[in-house]
C-alpha positions as CSV (number, residue, x, y, z in Angstrom):
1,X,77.6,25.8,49.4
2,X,81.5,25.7,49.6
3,X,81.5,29.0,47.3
4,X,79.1,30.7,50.3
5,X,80.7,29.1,52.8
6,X,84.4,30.5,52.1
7,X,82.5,34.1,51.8
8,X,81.2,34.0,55.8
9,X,83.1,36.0,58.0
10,X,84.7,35.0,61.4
11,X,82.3,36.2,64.0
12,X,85.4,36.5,66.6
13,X,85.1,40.5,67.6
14,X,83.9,41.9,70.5
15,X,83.1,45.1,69.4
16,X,79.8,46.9,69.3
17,X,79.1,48.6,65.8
18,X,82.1,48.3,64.6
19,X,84.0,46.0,62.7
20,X,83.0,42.2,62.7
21,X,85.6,39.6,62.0
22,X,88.8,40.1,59.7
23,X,88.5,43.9,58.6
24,X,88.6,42.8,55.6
25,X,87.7,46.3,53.5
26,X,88.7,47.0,50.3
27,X,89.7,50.4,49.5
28,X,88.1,51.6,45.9
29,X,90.6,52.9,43.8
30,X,89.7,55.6,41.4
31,X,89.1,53.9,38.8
32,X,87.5,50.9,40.9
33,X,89.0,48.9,38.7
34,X,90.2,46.7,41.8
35,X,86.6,45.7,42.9
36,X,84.3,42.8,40.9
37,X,83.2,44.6,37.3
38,X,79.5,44.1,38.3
39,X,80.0,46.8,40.9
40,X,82.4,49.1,39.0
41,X,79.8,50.8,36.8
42,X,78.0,51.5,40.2
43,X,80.2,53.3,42.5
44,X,79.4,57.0,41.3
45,X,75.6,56.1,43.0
46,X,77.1,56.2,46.5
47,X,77.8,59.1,48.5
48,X,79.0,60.4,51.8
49,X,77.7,63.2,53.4
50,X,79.2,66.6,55.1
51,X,78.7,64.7,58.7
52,X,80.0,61.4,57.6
53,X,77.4,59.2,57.1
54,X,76.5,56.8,53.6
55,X,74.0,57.7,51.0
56,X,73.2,55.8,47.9
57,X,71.2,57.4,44.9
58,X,68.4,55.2,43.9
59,X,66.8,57.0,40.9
60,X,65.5,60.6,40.0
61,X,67.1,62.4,42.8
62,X,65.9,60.3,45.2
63,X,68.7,59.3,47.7
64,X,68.3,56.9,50.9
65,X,70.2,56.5,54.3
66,X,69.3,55.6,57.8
67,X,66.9,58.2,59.7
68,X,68.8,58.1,63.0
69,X,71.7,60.0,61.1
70,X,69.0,62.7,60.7
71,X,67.7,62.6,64.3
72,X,64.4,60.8,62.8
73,X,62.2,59.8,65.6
74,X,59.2,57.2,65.7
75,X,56.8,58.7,63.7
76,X,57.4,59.1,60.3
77,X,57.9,62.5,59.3
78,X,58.1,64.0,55.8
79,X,58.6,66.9,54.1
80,X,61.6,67.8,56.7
81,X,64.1,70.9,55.9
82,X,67.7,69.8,54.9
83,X,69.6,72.7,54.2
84,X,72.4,71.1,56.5
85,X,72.9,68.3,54.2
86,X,75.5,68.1,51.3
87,X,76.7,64.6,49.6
88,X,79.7,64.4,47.9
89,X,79.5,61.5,45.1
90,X,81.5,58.8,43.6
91,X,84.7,60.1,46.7
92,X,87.1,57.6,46.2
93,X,91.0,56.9,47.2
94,X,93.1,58.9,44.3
95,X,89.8,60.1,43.1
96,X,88.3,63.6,44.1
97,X,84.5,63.5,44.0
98,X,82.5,64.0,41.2
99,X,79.7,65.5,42.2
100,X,79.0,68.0,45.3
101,X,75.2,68.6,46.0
102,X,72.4,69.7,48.4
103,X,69.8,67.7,49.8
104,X,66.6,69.5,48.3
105,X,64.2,67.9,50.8
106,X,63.6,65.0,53.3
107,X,60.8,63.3,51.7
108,X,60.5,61.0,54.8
109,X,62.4,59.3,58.1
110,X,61.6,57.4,61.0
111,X,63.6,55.6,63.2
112,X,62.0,52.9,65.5
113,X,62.9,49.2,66.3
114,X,61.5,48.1,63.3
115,X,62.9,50.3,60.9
116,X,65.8,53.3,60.0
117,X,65.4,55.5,56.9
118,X,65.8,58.7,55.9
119,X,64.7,59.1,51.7
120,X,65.7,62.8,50.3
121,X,65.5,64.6,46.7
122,X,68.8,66.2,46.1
123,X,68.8,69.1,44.1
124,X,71.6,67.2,41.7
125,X,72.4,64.0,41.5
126,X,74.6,61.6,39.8
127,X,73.9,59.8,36.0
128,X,74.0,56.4,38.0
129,X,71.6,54.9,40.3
130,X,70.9,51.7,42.0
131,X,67.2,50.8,42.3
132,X,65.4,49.2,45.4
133,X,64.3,45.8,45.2
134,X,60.6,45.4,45.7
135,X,60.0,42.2,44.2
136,X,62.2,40.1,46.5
137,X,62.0,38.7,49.7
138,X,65.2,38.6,52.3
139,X,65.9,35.4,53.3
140,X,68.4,33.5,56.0
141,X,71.3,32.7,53.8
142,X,71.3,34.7,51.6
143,X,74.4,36.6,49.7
144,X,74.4,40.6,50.6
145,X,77.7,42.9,49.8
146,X,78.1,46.9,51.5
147,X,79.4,50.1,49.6
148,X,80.0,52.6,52.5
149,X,82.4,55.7,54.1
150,X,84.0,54.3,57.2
151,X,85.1,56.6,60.1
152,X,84.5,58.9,57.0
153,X,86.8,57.6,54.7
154,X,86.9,57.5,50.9
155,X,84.6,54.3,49.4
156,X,85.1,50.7,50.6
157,X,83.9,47.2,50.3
158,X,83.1,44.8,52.8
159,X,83.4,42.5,50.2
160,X,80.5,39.3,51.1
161,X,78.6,38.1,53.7
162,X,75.3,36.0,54.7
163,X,72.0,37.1,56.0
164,X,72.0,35.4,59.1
165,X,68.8,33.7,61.2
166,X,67.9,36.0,64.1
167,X,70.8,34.2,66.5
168,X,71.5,37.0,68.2
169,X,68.4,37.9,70.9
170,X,69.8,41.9,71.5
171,X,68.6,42.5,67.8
172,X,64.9,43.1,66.9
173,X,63.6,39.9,65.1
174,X,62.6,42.8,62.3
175,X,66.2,43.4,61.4
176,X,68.2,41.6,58.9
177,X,71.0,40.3,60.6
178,X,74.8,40.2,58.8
179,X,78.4,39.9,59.5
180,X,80.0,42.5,57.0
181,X,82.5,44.5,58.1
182,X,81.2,48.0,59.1
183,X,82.2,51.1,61.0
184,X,80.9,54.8,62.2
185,X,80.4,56.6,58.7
186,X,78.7,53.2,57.5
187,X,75.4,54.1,58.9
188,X,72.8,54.3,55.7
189,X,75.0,52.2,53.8
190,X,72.4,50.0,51.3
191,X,72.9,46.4,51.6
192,X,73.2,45.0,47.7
193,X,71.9,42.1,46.5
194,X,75.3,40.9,45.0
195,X,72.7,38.9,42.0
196,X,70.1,41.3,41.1
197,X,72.3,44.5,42.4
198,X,69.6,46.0,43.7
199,X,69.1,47.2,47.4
200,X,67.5,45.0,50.0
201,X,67.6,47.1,53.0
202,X,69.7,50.2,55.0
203,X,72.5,49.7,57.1
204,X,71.7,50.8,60.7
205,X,74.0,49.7,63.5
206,X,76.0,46.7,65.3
207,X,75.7,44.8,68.9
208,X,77.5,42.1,70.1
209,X,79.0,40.2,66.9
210,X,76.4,41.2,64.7
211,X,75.5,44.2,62.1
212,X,71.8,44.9,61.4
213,X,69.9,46.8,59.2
214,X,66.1,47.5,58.2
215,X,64.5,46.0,55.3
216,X,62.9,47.4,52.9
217,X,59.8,45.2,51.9
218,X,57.5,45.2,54.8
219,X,58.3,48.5,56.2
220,X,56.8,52.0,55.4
221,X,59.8,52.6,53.1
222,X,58.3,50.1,50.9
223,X,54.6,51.9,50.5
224,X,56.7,55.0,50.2
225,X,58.7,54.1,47.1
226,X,55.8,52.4,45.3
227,X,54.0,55.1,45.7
228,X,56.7,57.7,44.4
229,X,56.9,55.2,41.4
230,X,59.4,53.0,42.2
């Protein structure tokens, strides 16, 4: 408990979406050699796109962010044009990126209180990937880590934080609830399972002192991966 307990972050900021506590971001060096080894083999899978927001590959060309940074609406659409998109991979500080690509295809998005994706094919796509979890459930307490492009910068890490019970009433009960740092260009961000390094759920927003983002099991996300063979 002492080990999870010196990973929680001081919920003393006021800001709304923004950063919670210490700012306590890592900046990914090129050869991301100055971020825990389980992760370094990893951060080629995450990209930022041409209007800033986060995008992680999570097999076969399939990619996943949040809807609302596609203008998703309530209803899940699919099959959507994305001829706007382009995601540059593996952008890191002394590091150009390796990998420049077009979305393909919005496969599907919605955007509702219950949940934020957006899943797209690119037409290319990096070697690496980092696959969704579908066996696990989320629970209070629980260790979670983010990858993502703040204010559109190069990769960082919001190093650790807990899953926290649903203390803050603003925030749909549906949301997972979590104090990492995060900031505009974190938006579709994956939240990581820091044991299984595999994705529990999407970045989608702040309020009050608390970041939230949608799950993955119990959503349509979920049904829509298994059935794409996931």
């Amino acid at each position: 408990m002492n080990f999870l307990v010196s990973l929680m972050v001081s919920l003393s900021s006021p800001e709304i979406g923004k950063v919670i506590g210490n700012n306590d971001w890592v900046q990914v060096n090129a050869s991301a050699s100055n971020i825990p080894v389980e992760y370094q083999k990893l951060v080629d899978a995450f990209g930022r796109t041409n209007f800033g927001c986060t995008v992680t590959h999570i097999g076969n060309g399939y990619a996943l962010s949040a809807g609302h940074c596609f203008d998703a609406t309530e209803a899940i659409e699919t099959n959507q044009s994305c001829s706007f998109v382009s995601v540059d991979w593996g952008y890191r500080y002394g590091k150009e990126t390796i990998l420049n690509t077009k979305c393909e295809i919005i496969v599907a998005m919605q955007n509702t209180k219950d949940s934020d994706f957006a899943l797209l094919k690119m037409k290319n796509y990096p070697d690496i990937s980092i696959k969704p979890d579908l066996d696990n459930e989320v629970y209070s307490g629980s260790l979670m880590t983010i990858f993502s492009h703040p204010d559109g910068q190069p990769l960082n890490w919001s190093q650790y934080c807990l899953i926290e019970s649903q203390v803050h009433p603003p925030i749909p009960a549906e949301f997972l609830q979590y104090a990492c740092d995060t900031s505009g260009g974190s938006s579709g961000a994956v939240l990581l399972n820091p044991d299984t390094l595999k994705v529990m759920g999407i970045h989608k927003g702040g309020e009050i002192n608390m970041n939230y983002g949608t799950r993955i099991l119990g959503t349509p996300l979920e049904a829509i991966l298994i059935q794409l063979g996931f």
